[in-house]
mmCIF file of the C-alpha atoms, coordinates in Angstrom:
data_MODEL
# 
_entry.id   MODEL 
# 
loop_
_atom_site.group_PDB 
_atom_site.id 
_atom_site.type_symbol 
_atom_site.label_atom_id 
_atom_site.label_alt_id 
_atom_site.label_comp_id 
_atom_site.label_asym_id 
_atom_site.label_entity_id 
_atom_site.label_seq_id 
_atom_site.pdbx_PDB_ins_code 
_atom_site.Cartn_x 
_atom_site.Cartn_y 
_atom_site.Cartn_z 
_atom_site.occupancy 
_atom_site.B_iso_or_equiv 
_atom_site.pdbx_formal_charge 
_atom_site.auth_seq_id 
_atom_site.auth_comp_id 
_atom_site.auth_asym_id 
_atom_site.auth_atom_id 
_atom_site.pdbx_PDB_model_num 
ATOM 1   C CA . UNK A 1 1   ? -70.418 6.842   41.502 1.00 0.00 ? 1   UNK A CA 1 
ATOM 2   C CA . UNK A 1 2   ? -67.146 5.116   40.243 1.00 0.00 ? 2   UNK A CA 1 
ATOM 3   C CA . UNK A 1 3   ? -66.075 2.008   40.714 1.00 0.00 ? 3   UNK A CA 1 
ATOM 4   C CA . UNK A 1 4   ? -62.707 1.442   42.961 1.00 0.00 ? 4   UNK A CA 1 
ATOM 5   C CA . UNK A 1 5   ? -60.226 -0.154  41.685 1.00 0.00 ? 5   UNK A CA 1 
ATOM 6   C CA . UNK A 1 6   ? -56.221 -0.900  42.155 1.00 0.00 ? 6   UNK A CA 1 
ATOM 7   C CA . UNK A 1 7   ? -54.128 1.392   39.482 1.00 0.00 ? 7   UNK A CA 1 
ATOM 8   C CA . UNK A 1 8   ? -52.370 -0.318  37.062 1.00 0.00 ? 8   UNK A CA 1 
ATOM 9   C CA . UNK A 1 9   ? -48.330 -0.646  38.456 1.00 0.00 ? 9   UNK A CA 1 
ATOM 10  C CA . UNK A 1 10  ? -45.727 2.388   37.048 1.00 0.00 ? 10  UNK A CA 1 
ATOM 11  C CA . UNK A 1 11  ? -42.451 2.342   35.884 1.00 0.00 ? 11  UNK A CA 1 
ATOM 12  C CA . UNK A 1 12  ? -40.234 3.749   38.772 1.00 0.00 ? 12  UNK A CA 1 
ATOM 13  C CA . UNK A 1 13  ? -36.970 5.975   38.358 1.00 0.00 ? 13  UNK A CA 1 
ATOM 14  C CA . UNK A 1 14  ? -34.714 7.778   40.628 1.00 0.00 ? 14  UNK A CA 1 
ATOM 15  C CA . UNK A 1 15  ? -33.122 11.103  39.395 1.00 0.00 ? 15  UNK A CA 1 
ATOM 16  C CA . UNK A 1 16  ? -29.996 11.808  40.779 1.00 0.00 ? 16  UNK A CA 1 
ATOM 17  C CA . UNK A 1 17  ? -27.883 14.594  40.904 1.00 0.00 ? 17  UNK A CA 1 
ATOM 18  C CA . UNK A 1 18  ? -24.110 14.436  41.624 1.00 0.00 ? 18  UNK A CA 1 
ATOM 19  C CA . UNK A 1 19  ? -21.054 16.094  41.234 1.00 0.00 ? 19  UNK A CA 1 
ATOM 20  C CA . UNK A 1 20  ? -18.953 13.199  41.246 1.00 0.00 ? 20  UNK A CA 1 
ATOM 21  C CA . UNK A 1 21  ? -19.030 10.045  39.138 1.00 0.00 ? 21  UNK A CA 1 
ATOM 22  C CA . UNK A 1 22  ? -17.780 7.762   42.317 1.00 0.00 ? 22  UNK A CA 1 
ATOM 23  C CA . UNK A 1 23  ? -20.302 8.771   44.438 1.00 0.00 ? 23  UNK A CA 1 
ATOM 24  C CA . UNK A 1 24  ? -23.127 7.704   41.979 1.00 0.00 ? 24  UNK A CA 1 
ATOM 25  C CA . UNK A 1 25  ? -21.184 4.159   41.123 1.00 0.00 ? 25  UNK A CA 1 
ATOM 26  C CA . UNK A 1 26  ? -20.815 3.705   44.865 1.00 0.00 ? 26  UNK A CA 1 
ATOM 27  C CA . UNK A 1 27  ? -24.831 4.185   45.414 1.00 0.00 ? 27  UNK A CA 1 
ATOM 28  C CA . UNK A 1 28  ? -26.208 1.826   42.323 1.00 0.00 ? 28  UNK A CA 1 
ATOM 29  C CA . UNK A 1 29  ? -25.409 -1.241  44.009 1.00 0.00 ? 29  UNK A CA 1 
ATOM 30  C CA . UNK A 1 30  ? -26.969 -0.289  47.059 1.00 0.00 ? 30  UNK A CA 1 
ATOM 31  C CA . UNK A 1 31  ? -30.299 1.338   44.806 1.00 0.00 ? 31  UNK A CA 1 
ATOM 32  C CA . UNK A 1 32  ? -30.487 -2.575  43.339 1.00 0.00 ? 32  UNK A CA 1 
ATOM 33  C CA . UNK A 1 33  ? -30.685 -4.085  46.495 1.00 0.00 ? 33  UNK A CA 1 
ATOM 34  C CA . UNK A 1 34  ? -33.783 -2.019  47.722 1.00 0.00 ? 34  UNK A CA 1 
ATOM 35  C CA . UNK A 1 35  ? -35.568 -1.729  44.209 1.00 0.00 ? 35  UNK A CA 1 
ATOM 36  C CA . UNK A 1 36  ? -34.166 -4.402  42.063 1.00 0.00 ? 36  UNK A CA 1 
ATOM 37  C CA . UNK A 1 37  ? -31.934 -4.564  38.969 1.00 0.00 ? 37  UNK A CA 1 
ATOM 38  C CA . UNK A 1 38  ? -31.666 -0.978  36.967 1.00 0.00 ? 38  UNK A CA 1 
ATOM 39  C CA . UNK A 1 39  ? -32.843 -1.275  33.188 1.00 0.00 ? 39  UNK A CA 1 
ATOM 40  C CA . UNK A 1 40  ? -31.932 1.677   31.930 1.00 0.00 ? 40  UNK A CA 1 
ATOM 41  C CA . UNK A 1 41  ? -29.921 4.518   32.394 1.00 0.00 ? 41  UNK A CA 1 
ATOM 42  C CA . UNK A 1 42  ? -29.950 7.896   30.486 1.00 0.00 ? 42  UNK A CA 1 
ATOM 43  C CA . UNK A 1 43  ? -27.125 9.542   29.114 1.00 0.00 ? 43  UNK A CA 1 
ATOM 44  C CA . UNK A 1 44  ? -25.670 11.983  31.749 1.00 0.00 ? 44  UNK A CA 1 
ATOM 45  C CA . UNK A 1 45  ? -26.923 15.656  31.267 1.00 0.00 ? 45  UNK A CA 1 
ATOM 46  C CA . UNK A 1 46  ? -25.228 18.908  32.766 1.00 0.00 ? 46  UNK A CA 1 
ATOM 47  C CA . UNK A 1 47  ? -27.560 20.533  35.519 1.00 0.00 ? 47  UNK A CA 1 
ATOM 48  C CA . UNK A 1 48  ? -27.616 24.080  35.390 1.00 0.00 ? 48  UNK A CA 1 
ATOM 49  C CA . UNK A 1 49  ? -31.044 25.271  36.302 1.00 0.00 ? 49  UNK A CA 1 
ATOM 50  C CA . UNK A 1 50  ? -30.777 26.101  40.265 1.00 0.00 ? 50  UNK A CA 1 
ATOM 51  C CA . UNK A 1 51  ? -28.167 26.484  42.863 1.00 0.00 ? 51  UNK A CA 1 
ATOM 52  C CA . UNK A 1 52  ? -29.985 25.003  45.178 1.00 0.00 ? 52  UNK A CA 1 
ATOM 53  C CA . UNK A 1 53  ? -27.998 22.099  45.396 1.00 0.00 ? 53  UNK A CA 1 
ATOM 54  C CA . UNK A 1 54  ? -24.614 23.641  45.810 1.00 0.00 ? 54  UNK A CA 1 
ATOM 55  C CA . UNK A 1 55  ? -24.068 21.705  49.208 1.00 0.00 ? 55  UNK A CA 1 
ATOM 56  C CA . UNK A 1 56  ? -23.539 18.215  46.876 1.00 0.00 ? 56  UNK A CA 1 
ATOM 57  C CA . UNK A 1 57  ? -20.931 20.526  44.626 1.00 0.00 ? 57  UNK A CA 1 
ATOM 58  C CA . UNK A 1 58  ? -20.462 23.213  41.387 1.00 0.00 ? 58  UNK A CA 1 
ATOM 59  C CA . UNK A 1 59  ? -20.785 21.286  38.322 1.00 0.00 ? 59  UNK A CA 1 
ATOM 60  C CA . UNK A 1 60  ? -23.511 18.977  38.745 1.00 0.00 ? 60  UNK A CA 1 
ATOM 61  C CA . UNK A 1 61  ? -24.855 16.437  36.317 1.00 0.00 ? 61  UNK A CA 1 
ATOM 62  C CA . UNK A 1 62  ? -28.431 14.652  36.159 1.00 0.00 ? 62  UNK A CA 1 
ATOM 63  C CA . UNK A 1 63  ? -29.129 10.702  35.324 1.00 0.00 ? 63  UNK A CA 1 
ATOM 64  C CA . UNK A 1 64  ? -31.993 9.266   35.344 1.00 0.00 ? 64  UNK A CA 1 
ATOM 65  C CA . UNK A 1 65  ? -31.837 5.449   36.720 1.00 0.00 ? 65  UNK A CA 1 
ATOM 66  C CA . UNK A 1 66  ? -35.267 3.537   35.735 1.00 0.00 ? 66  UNK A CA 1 
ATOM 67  C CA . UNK A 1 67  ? -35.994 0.202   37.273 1.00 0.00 ? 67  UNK A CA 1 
ATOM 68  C CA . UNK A 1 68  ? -36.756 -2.980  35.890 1.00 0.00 ? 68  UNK A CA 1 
ATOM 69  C CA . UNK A 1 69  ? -39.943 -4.268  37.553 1.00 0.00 ? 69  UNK A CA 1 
ATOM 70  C CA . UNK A 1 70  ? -43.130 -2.317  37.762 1.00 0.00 ? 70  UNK A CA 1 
ATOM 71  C CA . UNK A 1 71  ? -44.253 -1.323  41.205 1.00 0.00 ? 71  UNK A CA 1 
ATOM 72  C CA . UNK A 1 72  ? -47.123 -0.138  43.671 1.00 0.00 ? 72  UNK A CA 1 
ATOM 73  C CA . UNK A 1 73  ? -47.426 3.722   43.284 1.00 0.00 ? 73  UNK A CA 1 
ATOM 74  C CA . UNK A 1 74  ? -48.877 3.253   46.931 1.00 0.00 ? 74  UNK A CA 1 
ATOM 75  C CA . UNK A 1 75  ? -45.255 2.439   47.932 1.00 0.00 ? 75  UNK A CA 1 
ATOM 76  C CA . UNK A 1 76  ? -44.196 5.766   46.874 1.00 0.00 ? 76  UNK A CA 1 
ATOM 77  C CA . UNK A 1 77  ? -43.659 7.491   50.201 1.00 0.00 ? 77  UNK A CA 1 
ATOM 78  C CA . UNK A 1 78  ? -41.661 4.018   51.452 1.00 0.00 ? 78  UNK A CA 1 
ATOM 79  C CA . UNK A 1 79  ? -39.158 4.644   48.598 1.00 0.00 ? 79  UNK A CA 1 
ATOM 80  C CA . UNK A 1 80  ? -38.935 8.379   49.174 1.00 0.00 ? 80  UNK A CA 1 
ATOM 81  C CA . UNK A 1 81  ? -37.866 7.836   52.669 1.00 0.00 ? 81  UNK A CA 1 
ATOM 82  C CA . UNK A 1 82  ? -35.195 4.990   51.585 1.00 0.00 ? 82  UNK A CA 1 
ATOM 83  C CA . UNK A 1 83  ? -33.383 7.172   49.054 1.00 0.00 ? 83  UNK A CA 1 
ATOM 84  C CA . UNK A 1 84  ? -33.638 9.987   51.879 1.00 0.00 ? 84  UNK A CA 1 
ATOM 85  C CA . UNK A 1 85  ? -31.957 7.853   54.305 1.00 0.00 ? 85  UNK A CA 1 
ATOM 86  C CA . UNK A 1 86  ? -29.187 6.502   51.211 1.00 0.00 ? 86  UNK A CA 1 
ATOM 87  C CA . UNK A 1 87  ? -28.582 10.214  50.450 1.00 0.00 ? 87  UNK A CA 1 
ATOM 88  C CA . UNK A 1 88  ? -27.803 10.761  53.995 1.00 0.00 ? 88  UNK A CA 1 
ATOM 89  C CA . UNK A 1 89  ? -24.730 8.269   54.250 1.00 0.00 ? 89  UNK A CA 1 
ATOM 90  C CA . UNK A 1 90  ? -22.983 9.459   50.941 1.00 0.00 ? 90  UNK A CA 1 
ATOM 91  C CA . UNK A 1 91  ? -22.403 12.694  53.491 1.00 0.00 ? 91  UNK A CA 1 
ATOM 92  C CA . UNK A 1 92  ? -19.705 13.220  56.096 1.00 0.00 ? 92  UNK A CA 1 
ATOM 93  C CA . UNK A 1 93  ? -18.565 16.044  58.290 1.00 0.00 ? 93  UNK A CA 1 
ATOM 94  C CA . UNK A 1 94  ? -17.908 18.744  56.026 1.00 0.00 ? 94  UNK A CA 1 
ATOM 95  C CA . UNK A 1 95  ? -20.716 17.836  53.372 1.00 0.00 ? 95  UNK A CA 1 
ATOM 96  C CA . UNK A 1 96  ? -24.445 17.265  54.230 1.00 0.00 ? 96  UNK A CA 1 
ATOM 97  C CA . UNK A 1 97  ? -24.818 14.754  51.136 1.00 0.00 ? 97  UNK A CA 1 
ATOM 98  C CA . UNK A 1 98  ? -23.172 14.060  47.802 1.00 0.00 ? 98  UNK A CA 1 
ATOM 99  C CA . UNK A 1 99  ? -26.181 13.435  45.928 1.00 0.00 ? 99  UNK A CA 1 
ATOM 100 C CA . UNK A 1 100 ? -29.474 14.026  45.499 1.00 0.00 ? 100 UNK A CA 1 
ATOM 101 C CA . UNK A 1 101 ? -31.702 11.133  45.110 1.00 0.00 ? 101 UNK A CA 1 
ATOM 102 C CA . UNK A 1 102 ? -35.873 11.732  43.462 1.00 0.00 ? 102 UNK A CA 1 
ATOM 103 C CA . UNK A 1 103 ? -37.646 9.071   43.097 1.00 0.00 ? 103 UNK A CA 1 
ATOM 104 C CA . UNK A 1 104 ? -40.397 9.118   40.900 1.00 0.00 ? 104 UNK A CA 1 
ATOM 105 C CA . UNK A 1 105 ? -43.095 7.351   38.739 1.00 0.00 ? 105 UNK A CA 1 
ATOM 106 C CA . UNK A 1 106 ? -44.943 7.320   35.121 1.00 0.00 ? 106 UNK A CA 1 
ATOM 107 C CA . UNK A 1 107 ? -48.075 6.048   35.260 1.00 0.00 ? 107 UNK A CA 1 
ATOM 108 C CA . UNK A 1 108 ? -48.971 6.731   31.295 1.00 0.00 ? 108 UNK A CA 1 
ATOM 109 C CA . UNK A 1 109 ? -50.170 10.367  31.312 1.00 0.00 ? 109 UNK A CA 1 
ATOM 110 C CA . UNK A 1 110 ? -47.651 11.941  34.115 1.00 0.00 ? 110 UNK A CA 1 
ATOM 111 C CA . UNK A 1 111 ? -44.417 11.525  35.678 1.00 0.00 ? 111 UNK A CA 1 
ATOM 112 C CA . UNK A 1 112 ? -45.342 11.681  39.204 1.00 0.00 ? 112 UNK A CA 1 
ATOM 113 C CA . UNK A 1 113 ? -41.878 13.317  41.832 1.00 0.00 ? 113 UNK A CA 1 
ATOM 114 C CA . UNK A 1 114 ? -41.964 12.061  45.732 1.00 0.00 ? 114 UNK A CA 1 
ATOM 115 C CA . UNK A 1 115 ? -40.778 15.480  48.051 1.00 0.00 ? 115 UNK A CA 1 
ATOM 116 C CA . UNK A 1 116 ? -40.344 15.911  51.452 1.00 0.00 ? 116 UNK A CA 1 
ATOM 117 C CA . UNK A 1 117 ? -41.645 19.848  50.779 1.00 0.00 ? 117 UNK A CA 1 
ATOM 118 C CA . UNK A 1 118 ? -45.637 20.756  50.907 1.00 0.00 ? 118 UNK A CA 1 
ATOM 119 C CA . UNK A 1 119 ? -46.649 23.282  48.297 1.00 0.00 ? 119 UNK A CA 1 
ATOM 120 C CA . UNK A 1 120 ? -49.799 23.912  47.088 1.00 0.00 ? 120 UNK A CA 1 
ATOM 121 C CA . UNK A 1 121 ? -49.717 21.932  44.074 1.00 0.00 ? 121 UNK A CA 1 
ATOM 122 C CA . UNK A 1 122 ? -48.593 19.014  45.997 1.00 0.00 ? 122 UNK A CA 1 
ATOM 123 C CA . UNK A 1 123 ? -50.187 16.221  47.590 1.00 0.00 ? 123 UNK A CA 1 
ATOM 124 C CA . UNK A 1 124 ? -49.863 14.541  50.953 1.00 0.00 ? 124 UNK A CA 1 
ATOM 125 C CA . UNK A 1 125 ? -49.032 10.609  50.665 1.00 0.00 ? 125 UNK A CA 1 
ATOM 126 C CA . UNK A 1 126 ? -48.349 9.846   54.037 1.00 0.00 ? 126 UNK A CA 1 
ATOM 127 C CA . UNK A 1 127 ? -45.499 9.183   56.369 1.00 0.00 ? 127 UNK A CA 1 
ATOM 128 C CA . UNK A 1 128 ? -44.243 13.013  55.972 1.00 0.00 ? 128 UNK A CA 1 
ATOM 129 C CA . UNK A 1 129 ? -44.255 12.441  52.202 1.00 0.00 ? 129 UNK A CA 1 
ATOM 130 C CA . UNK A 1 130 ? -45.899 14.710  49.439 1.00 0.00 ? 130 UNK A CA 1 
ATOM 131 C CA . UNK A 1 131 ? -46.251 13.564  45.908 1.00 0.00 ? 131 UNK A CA 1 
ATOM 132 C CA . UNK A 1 132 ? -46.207 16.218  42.923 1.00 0.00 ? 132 UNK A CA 1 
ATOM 133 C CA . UNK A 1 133 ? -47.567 15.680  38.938 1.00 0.00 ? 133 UNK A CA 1 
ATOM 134 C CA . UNK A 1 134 ? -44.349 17.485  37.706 1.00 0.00 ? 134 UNK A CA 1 
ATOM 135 C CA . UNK A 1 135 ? -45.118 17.175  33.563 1.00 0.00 ? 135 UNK A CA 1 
ATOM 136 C CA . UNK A 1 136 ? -47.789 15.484  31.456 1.00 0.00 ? 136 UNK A CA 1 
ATOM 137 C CA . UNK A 1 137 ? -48.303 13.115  28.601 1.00 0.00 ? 137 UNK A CA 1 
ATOM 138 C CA . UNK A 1 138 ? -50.876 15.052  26.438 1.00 0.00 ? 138 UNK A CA 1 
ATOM 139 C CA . UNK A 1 139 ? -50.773 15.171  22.662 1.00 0.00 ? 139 UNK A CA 1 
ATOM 140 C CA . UNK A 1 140 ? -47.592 12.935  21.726 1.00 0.00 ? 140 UNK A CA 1 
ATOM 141 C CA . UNK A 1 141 ? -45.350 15.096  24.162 1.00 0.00 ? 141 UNK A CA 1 
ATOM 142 C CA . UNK A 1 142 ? -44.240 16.137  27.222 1.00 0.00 ? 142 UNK A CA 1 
ATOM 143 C CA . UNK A 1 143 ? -45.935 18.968  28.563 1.00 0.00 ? 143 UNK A CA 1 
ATOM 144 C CA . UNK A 1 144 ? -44.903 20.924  31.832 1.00 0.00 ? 144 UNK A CA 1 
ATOM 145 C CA . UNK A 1 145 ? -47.095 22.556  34.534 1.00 0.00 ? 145 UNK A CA 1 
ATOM 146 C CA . UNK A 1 146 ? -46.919 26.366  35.300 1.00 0.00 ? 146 UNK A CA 1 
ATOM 147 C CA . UNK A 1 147 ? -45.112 24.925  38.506 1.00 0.00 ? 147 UNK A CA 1 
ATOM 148 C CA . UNK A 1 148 ? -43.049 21.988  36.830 1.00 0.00 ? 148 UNK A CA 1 
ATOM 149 C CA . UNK A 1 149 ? -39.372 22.317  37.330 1.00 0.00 ? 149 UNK A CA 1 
ATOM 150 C CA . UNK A 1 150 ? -37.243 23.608  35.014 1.00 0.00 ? 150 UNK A CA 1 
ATOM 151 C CA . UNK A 1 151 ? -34.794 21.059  34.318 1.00 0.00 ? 151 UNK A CA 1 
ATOM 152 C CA . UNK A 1 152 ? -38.159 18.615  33.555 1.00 0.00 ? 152 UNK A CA 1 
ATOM 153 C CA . UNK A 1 153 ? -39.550 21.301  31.207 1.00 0.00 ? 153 UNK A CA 1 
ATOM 154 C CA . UNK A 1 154 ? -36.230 21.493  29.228 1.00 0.00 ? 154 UNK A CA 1 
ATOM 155 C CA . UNK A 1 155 ? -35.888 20.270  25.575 1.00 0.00 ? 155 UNK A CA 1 
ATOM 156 C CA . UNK A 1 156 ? -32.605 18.238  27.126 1.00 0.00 ? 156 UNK A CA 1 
ATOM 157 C CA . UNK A 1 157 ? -34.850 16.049  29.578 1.00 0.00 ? 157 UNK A CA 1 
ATOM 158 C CA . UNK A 1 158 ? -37.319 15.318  26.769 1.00 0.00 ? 158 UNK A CA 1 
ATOM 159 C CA . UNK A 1 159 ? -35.394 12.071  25.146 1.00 0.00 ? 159 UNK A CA 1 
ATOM 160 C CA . UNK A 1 160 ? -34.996 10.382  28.439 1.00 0.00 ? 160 UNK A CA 1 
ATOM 161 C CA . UNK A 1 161 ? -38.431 11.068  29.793 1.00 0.00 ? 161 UNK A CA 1 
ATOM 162 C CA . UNK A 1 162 ? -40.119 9.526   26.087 1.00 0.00 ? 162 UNK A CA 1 
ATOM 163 C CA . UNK A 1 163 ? -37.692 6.731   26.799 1.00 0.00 ? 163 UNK A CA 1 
ATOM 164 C CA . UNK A 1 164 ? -39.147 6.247   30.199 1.00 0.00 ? 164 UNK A CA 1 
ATOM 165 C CA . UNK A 1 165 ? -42.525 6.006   28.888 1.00 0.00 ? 165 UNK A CA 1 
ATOM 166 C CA . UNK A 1 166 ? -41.381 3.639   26.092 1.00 0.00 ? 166 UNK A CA 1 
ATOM 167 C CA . UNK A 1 167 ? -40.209 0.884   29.544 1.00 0.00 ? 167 UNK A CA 1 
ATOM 168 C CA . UNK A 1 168 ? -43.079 1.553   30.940 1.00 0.00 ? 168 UNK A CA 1 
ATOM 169 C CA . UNK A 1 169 ? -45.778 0.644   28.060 1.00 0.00 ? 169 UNK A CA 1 
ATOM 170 C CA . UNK A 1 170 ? -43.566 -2.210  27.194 1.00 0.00 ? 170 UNK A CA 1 
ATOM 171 C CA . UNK A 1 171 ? -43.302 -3.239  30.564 1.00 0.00 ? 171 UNK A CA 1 
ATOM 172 C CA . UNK A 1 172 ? -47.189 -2.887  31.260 1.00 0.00 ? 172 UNK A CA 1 
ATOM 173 C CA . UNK A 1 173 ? -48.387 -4.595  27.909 1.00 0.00 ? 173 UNK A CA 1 
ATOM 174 C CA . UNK A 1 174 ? -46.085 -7.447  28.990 1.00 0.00 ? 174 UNK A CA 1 
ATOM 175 C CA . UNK A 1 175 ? -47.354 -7.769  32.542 1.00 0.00 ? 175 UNK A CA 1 
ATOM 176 C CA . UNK A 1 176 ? -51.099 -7.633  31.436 1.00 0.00 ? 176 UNK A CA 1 
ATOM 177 C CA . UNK A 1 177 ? -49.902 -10.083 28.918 1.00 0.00 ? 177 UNK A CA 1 
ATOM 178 C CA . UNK A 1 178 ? -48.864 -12.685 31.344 1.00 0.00 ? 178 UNK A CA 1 
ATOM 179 C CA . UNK A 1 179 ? -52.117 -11.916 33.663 1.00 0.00 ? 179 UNK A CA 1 
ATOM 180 C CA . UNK A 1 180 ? -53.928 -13.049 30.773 1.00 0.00 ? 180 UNK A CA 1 
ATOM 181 C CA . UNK A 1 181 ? -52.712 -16.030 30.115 1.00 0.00 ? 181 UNK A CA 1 
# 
């Protein structure tokens, strides 16, 4: 029988998708107030893998926003529900929303998505929340699922999710670090 035990803390990020560049400055100040100062942000990468997001507009781009202090993954679902709820107010009456907000973790050997969808691959987390291993850490690279989106199995994601993982075991070896001592 194993032992239980509280995970280590992950680096959390929120991918967003938007259409236009105001919308996205208009949301990071309000994204620091509920999950505290941003350290990193990727460069901006066109989105061209689905048109399932047409409501928030044509051209879409992708950032990846990754958060200074390491968190709970228990407090997943809570986070999933605040971005739902931010997402909602960037709308009006002719638009739904004008950006797509996924939060997410790395926990050193997967980047873990938060979805409001149930699928077979995914797993419930409470409070109408499912939680998804979208790609791996095996073998010094990324390395998607047969289910893994596209856009995270692309060669284009690859630099920001190794610079994700860089934070995080920087991040980690600091805060066991300061446990220590």
């Amino acid at each position: 029988m194993g032992t239980i035990k509280k995970p280590n803390p992950v680096k959390f990020f929120i991918a967003v998708l938007f259409e236009n560049i105001s919308v996205l400055e208009r949301i990071i100040p309000q994204l620091e107030k509920e999950f505290g100062l941003i350290q990193w942000k990727s460069p901006i990468i066109d989105f061209t893998h689905t048109n399932y997001y047409q409501e928030i507009g044509e051209k879409l781009k992708r950032i990846f926003l990754v958060f200074q202090e390491l968190f709970d993954p228990e407090d997943l679902a809570n986070r999933k529900i605040l971005t739902n709820q931010l997402e909602s107010q960037t709308g009006d009456t002719q638009i739904t929303r004008r950006i797509n907000l996924d939060p997410g973790y790395f926990d050193g050997g997967k980047i873990v998505l938060a979805t409001t969808k149930n699928f077979s691959h995914r797993v419930y987390i409470g409070k109408g929340i499912y939680a998804e291993a979208t790609i791996r850490w095996e073998k010094g690279d990324f390395r998607p699922f047969e289910y893994t989106y596209p856009d995270y199995a692309s060669k284009e994601y690859r630099p920001s999710l190794i610079q994700i993982r860089s934070l995080y075991r920087e991040d980690l070896s600091r805060a066991q670090t300061n446990e220590v001592v």
